[in-house]
N, C-alpha and C positions, 0 to 999 in steps of 0.2 A: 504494500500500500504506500502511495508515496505521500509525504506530509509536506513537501512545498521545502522553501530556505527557512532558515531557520528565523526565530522575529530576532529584532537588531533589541537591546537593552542598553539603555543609558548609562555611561561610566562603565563599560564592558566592553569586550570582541570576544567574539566570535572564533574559533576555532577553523570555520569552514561558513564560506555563503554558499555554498552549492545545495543543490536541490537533496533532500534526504528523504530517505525512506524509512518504513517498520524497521522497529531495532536500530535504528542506527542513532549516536551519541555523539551531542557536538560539545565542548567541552568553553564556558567562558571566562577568560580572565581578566579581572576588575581593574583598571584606569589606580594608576599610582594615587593616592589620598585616599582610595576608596578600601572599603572590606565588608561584608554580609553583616556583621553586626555595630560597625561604626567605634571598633576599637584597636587598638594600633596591632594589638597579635590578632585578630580575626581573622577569618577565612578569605583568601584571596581570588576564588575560583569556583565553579559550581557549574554542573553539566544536564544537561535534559536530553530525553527520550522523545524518538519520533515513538508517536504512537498506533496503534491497529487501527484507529478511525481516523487519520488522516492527521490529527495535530501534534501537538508537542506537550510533554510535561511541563508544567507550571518553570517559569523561568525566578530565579530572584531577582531582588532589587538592592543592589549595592548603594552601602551608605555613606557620608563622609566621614573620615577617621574624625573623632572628636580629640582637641588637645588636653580634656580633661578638666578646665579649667569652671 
């Protein structure tokens, strides 16, 4: 089943814009300032699934590293 390119997320790339299919994993990593939960050791990266009905797994939303203050 093909799911289309993958969607584009703010503060991200993209591993691959080519068109993807079932099972297939794009993999994105987050714009330097950013991390998944807005903390300086946070996760850098996060990857989704084409899926059997044509779309993609939920993508995140990178945040900006907070200086704590």
């Amino acid at each position: 089943m093909r799911s289309g390119t993958p969607p584009t997320v703010p503060n991200a790339t993209a591993s691959t814009t080519a068109e993807q299919y079932y099972e297939d994993v794009v993999t994105y990593t987050l714009h330097t300032g950013f991390t998944l939960d807005g903390t300086a050791g946070g996760l850098k990266s996060f990857r989704i699934t084409a899926q059997a009905n044509g779309t993609f797994s939920p993508t995140q939303v990178p945040m900006p590293v907070s200086c704590g203050m």
